[in-house]
GUPANU-407935 format. One record per residue (C-alpha): residue number from 1; residue in three letters; x, y negated, z. Coordinates in Angstrom, 3 decimals. Last residue first. Example, Ala and Ser with C-alpha at 12.3 -4.5 7.8 and 13.67 -1.06 7.14 Angstrom:
% residues 2
   seq   type          x          y          z
     2    Ser     13.670      1.060      7.140
     1    Ala     12.300      4.500      7.800
//
This chain:
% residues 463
   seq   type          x          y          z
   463    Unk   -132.934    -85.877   -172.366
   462    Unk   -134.828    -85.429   -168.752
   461    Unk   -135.267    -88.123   -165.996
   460    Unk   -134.443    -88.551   -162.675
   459    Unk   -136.116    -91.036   -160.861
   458    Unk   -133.877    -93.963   -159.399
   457    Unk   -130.123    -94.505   -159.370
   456    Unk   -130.419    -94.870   -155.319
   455    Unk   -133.955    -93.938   -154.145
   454    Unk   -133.503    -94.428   -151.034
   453    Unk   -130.784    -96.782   -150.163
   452    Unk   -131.351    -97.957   -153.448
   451    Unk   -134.577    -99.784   -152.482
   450    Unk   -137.673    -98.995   -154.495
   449    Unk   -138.825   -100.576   -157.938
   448    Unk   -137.911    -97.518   -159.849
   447    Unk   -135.411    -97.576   -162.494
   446    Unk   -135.916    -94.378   -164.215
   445    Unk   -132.746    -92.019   -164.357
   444    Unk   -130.304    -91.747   -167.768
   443    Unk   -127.324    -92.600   -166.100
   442    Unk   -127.363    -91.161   -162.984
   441    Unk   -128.342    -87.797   -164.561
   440    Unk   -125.113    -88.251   -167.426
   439    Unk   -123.067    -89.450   -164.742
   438    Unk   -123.556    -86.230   -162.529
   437    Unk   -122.601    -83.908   -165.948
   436    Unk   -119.673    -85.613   -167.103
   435    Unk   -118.460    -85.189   -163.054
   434    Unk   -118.791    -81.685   -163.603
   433    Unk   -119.555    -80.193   -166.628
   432    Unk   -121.123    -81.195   -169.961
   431    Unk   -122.267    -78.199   -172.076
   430    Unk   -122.191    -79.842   -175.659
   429    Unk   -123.665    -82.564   -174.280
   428    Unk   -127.770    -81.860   -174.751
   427    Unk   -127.343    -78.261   -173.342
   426    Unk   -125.602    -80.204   -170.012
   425    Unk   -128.360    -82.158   -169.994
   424    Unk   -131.026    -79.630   -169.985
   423    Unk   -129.127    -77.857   -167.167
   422    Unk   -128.760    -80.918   -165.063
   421    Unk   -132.684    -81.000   -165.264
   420    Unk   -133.531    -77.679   -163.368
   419    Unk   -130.775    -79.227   -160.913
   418    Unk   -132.701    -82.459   -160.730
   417    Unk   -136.103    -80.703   -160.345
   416    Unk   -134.895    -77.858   -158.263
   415    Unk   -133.647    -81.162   -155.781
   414    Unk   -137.164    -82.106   -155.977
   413    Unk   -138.608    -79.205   -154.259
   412    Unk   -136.079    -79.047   -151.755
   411    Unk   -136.876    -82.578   -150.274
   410    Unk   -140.159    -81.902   -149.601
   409    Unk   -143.265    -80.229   -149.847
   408    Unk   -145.737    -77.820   -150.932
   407    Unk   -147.905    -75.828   -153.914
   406    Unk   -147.856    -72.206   -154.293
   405    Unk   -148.076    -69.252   -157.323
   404    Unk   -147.428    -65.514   -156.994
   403    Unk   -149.407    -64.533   -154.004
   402    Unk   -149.129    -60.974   -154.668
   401    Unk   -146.440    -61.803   -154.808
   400    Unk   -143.505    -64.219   -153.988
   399    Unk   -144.349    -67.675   -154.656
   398    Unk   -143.871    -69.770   -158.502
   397    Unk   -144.255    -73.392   -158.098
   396    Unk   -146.629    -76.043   -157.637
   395    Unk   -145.207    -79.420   -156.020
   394    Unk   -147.361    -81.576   -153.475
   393    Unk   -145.082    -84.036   -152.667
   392    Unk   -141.203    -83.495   -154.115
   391    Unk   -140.677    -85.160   -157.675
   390    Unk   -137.338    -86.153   -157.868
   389    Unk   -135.161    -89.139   -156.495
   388    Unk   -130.980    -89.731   -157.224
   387    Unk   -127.827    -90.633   -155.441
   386    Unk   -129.192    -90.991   -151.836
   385    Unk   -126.096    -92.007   -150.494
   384    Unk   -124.788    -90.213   -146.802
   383    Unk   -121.146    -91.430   -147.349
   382    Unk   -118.312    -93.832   -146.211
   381    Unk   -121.326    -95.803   -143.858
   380    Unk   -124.278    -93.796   -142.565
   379    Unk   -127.832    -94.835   -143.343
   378    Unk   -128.481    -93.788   -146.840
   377    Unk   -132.209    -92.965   -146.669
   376    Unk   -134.076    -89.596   -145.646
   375    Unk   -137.457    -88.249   -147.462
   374    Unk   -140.487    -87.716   -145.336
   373    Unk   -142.995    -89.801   -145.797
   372    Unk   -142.176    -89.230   -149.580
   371    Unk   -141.015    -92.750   -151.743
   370    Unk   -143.613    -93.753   -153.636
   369    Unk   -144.031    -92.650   -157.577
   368    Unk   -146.882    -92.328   -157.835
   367    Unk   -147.170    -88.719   -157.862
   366    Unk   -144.757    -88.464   -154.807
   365    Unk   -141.150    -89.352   -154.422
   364    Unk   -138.326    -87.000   -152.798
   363    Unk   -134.619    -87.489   -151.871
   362    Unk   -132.063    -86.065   -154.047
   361    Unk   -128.044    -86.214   -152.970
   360    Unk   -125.229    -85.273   -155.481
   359    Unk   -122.450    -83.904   -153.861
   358    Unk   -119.369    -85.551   -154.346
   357    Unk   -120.242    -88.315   -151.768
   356    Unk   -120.773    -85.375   -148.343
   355    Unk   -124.502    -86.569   -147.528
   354    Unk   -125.860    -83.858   -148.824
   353    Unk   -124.124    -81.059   -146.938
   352    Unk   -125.352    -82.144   -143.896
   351    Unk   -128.566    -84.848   -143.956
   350    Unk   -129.317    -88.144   -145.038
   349    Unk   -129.911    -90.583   -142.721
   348    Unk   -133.144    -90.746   -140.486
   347    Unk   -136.174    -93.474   -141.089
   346    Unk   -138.805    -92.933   -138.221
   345    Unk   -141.535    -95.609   -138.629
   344    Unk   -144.481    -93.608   -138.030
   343    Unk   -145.636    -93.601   -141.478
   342    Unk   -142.024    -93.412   -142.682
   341    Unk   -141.375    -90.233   -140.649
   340    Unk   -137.770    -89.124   -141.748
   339    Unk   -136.631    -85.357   -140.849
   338    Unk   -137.165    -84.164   -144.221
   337    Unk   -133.641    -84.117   -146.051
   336    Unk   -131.506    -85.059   -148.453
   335    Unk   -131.505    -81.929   -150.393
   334    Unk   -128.246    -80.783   -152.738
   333    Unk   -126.675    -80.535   -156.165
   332    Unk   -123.316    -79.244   -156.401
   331    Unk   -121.894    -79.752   -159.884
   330    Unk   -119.774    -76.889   -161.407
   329    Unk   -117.185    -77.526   -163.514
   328    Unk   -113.952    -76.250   -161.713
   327    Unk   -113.091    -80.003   -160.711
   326    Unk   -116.455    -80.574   -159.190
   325    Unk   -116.290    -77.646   -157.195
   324    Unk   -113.255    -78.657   -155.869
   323    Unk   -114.634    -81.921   -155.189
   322    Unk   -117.842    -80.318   -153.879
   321    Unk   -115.888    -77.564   -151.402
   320    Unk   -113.719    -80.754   -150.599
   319    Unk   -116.543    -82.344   -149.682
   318    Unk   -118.028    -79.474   -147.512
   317    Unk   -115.220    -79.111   -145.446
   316    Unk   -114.279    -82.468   -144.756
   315    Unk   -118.700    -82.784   -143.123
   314    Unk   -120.319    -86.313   -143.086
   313    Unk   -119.514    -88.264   -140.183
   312    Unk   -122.109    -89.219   -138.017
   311    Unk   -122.898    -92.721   -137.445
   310    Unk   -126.777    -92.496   -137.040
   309    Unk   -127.442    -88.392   -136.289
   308    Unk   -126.926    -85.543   -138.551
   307    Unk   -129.698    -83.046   -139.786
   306    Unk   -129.212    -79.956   -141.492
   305    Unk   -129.296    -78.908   -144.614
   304    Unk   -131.232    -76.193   -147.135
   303    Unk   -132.435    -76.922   -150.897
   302    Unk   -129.483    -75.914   -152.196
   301    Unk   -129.120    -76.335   -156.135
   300    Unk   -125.796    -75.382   -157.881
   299    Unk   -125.238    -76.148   -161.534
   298    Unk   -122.577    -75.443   -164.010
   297    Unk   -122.319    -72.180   -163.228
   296    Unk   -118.727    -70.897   -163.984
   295    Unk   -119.037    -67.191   -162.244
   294    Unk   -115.918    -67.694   -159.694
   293    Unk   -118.390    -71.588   -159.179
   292    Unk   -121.402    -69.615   -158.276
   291    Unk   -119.944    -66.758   -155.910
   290    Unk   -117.522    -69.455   -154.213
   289    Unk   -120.787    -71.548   -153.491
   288    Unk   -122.735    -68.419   -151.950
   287    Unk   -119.659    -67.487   -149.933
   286    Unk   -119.790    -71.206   -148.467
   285    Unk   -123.562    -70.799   -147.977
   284    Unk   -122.916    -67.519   -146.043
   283    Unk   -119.999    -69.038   -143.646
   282    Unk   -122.049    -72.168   -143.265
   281    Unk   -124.832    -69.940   -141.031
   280    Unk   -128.427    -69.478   -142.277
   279    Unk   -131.613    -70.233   -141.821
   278    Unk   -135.543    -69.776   -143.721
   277    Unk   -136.528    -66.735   -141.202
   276    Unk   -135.740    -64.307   -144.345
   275    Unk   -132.800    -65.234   -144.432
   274    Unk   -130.481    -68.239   -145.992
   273    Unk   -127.688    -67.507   -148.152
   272    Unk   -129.637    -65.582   -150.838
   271    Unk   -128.330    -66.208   -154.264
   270    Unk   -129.987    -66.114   -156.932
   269    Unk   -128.146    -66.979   -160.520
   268    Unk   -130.891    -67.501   -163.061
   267    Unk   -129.823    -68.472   -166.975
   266    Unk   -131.808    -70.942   -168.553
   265    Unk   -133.908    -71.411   -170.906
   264    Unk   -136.807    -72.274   -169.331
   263    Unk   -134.375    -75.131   -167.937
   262    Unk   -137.606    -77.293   -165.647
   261    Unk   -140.553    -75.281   -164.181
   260    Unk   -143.958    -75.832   -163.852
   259    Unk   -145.801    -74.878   -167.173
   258    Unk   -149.903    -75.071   -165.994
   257    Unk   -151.456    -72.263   -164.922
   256    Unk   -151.582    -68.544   -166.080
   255    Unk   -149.197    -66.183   -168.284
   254    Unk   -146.595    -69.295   -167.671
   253    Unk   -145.369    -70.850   -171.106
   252    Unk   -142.061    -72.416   -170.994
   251    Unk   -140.787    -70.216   -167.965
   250    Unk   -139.601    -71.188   -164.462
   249    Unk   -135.721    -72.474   -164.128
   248    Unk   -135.327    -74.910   -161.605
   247    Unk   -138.662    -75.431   -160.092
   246    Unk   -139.338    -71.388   -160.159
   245    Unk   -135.840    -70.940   -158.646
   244    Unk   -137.027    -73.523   -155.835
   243    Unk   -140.197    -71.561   -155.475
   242    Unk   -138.575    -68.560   -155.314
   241    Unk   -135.928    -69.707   -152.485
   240    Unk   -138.640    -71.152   -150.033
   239    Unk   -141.024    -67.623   -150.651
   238    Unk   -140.116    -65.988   -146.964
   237    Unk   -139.444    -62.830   -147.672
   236    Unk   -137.143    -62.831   -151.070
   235    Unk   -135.687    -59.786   -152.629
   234    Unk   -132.026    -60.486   -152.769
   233    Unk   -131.521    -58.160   -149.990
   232    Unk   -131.308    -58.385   -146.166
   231    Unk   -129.070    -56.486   -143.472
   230    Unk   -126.153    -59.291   -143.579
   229    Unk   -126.969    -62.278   -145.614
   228    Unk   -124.886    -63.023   -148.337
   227    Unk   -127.429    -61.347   -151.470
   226    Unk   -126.369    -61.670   -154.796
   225    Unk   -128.291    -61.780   -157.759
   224    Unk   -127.910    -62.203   -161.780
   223    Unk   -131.617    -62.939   -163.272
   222    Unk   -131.337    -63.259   -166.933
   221    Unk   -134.803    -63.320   -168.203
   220    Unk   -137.186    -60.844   -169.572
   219    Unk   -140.200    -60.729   -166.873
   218    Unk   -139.631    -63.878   -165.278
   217    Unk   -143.454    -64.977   -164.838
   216    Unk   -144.422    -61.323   -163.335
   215    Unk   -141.897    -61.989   -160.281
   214    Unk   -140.440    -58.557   -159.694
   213    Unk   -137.170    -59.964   -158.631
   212    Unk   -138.724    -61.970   -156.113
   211    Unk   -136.047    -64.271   -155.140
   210    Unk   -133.508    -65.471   -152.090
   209    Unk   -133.706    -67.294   -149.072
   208    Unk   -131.754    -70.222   -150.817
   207    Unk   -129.191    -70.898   -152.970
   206    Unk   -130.213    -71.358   -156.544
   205    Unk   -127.235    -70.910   -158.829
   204    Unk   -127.730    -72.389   -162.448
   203    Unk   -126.103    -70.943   -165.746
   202    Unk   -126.883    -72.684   -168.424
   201    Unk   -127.305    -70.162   -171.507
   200    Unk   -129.838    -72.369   -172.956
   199    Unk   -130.639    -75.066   -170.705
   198    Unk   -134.465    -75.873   -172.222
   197    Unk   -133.776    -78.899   -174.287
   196    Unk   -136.362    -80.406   -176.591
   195    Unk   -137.266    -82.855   -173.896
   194    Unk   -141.061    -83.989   -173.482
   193    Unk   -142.393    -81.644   -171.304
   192    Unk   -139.275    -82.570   -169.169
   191    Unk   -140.344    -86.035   -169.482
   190    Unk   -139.085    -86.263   -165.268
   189    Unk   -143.254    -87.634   -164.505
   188    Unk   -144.252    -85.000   -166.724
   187    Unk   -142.393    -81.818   -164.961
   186    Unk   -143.538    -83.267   -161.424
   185    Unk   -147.352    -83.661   -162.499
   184    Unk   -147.247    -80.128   -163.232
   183    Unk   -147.560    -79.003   -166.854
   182    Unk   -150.077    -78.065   -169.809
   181    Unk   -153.392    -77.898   -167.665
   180    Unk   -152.735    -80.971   -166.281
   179    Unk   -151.200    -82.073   -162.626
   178    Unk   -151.321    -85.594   -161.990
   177    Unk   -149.119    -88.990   -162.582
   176    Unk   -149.854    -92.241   -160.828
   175    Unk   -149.853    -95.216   -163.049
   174    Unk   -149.052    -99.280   -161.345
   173    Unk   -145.687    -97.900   -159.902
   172    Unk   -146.083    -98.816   -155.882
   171    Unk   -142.657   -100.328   -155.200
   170    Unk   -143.245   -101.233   -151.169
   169    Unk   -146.112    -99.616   -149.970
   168    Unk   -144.506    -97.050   -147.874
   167    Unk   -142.109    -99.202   -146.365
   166    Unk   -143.702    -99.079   -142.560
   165    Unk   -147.807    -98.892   -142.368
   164    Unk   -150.114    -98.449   -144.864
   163    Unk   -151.126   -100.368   -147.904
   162    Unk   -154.711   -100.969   -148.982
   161    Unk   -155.605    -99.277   -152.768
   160    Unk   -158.535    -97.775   -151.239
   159    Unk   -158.134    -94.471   -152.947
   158    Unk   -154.198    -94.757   -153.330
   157    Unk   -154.216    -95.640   -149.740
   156    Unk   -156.856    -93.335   -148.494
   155    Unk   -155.110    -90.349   -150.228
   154    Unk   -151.507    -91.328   -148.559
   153    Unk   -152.904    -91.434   -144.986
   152    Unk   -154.752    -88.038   -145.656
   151    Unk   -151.353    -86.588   -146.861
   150    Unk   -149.483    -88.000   -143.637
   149    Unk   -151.944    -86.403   -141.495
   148    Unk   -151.424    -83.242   -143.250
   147    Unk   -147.755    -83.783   -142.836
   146    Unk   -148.320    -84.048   -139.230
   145    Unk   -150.287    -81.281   -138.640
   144    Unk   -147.659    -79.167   -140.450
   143    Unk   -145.195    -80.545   -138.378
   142    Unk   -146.566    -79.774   -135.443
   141    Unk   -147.369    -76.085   -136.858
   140    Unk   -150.504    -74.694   -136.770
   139    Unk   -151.296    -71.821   -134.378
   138    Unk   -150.450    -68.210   -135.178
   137    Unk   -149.798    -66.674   -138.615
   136    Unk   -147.252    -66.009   -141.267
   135    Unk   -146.305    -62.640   -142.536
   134    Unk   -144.481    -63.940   -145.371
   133    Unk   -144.551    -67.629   -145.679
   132    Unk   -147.523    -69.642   -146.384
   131    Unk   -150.395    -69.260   -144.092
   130    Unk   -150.145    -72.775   -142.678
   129    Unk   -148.142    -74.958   -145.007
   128    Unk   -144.647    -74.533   -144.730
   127    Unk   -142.537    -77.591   -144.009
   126    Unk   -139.736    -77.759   -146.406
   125    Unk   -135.785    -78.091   -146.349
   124    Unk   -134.452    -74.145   -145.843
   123    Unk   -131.730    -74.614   -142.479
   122    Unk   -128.734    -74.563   -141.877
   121    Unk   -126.103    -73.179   -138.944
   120    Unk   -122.968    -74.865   -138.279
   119    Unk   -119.327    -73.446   -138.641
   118    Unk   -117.233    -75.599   -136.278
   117    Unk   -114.347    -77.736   -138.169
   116    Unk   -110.893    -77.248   -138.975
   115    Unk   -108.503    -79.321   -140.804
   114    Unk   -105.687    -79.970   -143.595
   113    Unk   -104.118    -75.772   -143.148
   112    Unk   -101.077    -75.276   -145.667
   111    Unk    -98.917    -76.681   -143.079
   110    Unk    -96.542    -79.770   -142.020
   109    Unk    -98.419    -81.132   -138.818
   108    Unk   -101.631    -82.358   -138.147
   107    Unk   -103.393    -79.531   -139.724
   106    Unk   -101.205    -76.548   -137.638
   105    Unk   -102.867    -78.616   -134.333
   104    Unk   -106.299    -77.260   -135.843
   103    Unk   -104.999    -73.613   -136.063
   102    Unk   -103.058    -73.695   -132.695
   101    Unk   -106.670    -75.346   -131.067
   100    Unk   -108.533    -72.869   -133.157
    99    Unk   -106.696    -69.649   -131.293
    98    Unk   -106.500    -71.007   -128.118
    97    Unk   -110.458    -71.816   -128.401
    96    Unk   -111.247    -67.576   -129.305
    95    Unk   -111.128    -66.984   -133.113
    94    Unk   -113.902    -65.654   -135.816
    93    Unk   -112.053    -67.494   -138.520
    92    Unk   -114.514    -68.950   -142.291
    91    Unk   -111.622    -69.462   -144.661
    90    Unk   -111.810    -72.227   -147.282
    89    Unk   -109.915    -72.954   -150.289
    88    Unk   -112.506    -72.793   -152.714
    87    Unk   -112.168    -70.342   -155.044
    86    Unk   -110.487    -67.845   -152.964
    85    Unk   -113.163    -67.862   -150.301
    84    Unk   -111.142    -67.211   -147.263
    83    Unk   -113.022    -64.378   -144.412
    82    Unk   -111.625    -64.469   -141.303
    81    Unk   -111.571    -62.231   -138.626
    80    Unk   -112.871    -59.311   -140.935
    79    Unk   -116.005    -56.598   -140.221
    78    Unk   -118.384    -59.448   -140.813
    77    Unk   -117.402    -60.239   -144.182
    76    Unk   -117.681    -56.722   -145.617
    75    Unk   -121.113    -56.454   -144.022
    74    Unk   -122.328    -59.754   -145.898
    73    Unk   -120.806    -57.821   -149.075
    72    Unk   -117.842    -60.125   -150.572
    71    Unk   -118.998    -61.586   -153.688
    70    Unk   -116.484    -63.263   -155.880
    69    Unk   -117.561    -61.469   -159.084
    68    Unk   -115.209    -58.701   -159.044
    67    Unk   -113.288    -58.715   -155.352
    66    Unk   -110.050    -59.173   -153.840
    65    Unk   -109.972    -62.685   -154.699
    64    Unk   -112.799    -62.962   -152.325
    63    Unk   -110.450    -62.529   -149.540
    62    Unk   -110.985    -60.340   -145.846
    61    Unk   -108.172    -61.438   -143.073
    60    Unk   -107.633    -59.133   -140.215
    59    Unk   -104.703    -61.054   -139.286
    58    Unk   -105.395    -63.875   -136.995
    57    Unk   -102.979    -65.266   -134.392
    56    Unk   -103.608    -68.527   -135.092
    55    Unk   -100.359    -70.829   -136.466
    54    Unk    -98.235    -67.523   -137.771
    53    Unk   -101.303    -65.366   -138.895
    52    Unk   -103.586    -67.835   -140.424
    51    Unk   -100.715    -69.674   -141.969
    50    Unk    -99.287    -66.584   -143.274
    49    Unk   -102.657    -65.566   -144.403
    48    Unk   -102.977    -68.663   -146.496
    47    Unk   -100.072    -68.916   -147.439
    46    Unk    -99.878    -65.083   -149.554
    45    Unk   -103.194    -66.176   -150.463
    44    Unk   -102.181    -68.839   -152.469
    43    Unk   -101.991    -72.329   -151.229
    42    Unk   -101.961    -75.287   -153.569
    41    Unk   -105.667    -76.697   -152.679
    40    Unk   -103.968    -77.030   -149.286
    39    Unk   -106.670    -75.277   -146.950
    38    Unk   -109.804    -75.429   -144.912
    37    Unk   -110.545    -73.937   -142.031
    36    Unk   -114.094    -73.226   -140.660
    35    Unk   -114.631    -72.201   -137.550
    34    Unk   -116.734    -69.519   -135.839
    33    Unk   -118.677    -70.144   -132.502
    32    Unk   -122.466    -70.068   -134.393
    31    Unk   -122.967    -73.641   -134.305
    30    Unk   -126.718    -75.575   -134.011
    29    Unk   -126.434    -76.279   -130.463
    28    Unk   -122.871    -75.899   -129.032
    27    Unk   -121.274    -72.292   -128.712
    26    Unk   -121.656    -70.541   -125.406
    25    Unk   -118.211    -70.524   -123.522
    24    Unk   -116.056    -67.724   -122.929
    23    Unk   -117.272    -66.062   -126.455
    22    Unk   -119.454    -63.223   -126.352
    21    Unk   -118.116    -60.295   -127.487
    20    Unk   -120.056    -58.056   -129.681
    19    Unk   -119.392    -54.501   -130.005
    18    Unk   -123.643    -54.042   -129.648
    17    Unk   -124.121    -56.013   -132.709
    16    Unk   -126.285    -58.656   -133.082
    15    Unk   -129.889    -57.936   -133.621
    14    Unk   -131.436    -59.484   -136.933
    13    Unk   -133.271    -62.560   -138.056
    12    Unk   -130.463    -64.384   -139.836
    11    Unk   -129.638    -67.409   -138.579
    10    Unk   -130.395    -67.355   -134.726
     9    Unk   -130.127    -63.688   -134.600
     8    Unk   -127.151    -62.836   -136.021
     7    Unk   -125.164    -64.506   -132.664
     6    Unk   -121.379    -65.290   -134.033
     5    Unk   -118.634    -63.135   -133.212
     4    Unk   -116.263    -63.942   -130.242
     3    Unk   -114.119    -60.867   -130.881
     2    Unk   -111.485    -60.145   -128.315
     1    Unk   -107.867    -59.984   -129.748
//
């Protein structure tokens, strides 16, 4: 069979190989021209590649099952037609259109396979401030420029006390919170400072571009790693991932600044499913997932997405990875998204995987407690929920060195805060899992006087 394999370069940085065969027809925007198939949550692997074989005409099949830990090397994956993720059900098929249309008829009728979709490529949920990310240079951003806009528009309000433009003055909490010398304004707004809890033995996977694994302010801790990006380690070049870990899971007593991070007890499981360039292809983040859930963490953060239009469905793959996940014990936590522009009056729906309804969806408030310029709403009918708000304007974290500290923006730094969280309340509950675990952050959350759609339980709040 010819190869159609997917284009490295768009999601991971790198050349594509020379034996690559371009599929007959380019791949739509924002899909690598793999597939994702999903199977019966009875199917063993003996099905699975029986299905695979008999209904698509693919037989180079790679499993995690085959492997400790449930890690397939990135290069192990690539050399396969299809890769299944034994944990979750899922096979990720390089396969030319006859092939898919055989697998995706083999879902309508009686099979092991329930659907196929295209494998889409996602993204790291922050705008960068200028000078940020490894190697950075060049021009300002447009988005940077507009987020510094948004800032100044933000500052005069609070200063001036007038209200701006849209929904951003609605719910105004009479107190804004600040950064002190004993925490960030984030960790005191959530009463994480507060909490007696620091996730003890929790284990929480961070997938994003990575860590530093020399990071000075986790000298000590448990750091288990696992890169799924072909070509690149663990080691973090573009600082998204090790702020988010920092977030999560930074220590109780940093050797300088103010404490920023949530679980300071708890374990770190990095995983690097989005490169260096801050993107990364479904078949990566699904291997990420598998890796987390085969190791029984209880948490998994992604701060990474991409957008879906008004009316879009949310993605069958990725909410039966969450309900499976669910089941195992292991609560997917994920971004909502940036793309909204509340001063401007652009309001978008919340984005892919967040808006699948078992995974638990955190937009982004600022210091007083106003929703973030950015941060997406529920939109979409039969999904897309905000489920929960964290702190996400203006959040300081740890940054790869030498840099080694750095405050931004968005969605992805308040779903570390909720995950980070999640680990304090599953020490509280005699190591709550799953479902347990979601109600117990729902529960507990701040009322805020903001609309549902998107804040939805309100600000989440530690034990």
């Amino acid at each position: 069979m010819a190869r159609a394999r997917r284009r490295h370069a768009e999601a991971d940085g790198g050349e594509a190989p020379p034996e690559v065969v371009e599929p007959a027809h380019p791949p739509a925007e924002g899909t690598t021209g793999r597939y994702l198939v999903v199977f019966r949550e009875e199917a063993d692997d003996r099905a699975i590649r029986g299905a695979l074989a008999s209904h698509g005409g693919v037989h180079d099949v790679a499993n995690t099952l085959e492997v400790a830990g449930g890690a397939l090397e990135a290069s192990q994956a690539d050399d396969a037609d299809a890769v299944v993720f034994d944990k979750l059900g899922v096979a990720v098929v390089t396969a030319d259109p006859q092939q898919v249309n055989a697998l995706a008829a083999a879902g309508e009728a009686t099979s092991s396979i329930l659907f196929v979709e295209p494998e889409r490529i996602m993204y790291a949920y922050s705008d960068l401030p200028f000078g940020a990310g490894a190697g950075s240079g060049g021009p300002l951003s447009a988005d940077y420029l507009r987020g510094f806009r948004d800032a100044a528009d933000a500052l005069l309000r609070r200063l001036t006390g007038a209200e701006g433009p849209g929904e951003l003055g609605l719910g105004a909490e009479a107190a804004a919170f600040a950064d002190s010398g004993q925490a960030t304004w984030g960790l005191l707004a959530t009463k994480v400072v507060a909490s007696r809890f620091s996730g003890r033995r929790v284990r929480v996977a961070v997938l994003d571009t990575g860590f530093d694994l020399q990071h000075p302010d986790f000298v000590g801790r448990t750091v288990v790693s696992q890169s799924f990006v072909a070509g690149q380690p663990v080691q973090d070049g573009h600082g998204h991932g090790t702020h988010c870990i920092g977030t999560a899971l930074g220590p109780q007593r940093p050797p300088s600044g103010p404490r920023y991070g949530c679980a300071f007890g708890g374990d770190v499981y990095a995983g690097k499913v989005l490169s260096n360039q801050g993107s990364g292809a479904d078949a990566g983040i699904l291997a990420g997932i598998n890796w987390a859930v085969t190791n029984q963490c209880r948490v998994i953060s992604m701060s990474l997405g991409a957008p879906v239009e008004p009316g879009e469905a949310f993605s069958q793959v990725y909410e039966t990875v969450a309900r499976r996940s669910l089941a195992a014990g292991t609560l997917i936590v994920a971004a909502a998204g940036n793309e909204s522009r509340r001063n401007a009056g652009i309001i978008k729906p919340v984005g892919r995987p967040a808006n699948c309804p078992s995974i638990l969806a955190v937009g982004a408030v600022d210091s007083s407690l106003r929703i973030a310029d950015f941060s997406n709403r529920r939109i979409n009918p039969g999904g897309g929920d905000v489920d929960l708000v964290g702190p996400g304007v203006d959040v300081l974290s740890s940054w790869p060195m030498p840099r080694r500290y750095n405050t931004i923006s968005g969605t992805s730094m308040a779903t570390p805060h909720v995950a980070g969280i999640a680990a304090l309340w599953s020490e509280a509950n005699g190591n709550a899992a799953g479902a347990a675990l979601w109600q117990l952050l729902v529960r507990s959350a701040r009322r805020l006087s903001l609309p549902s759609v998107d804040v939805g339980a309100g600000l989440v709040q530690a034990p």
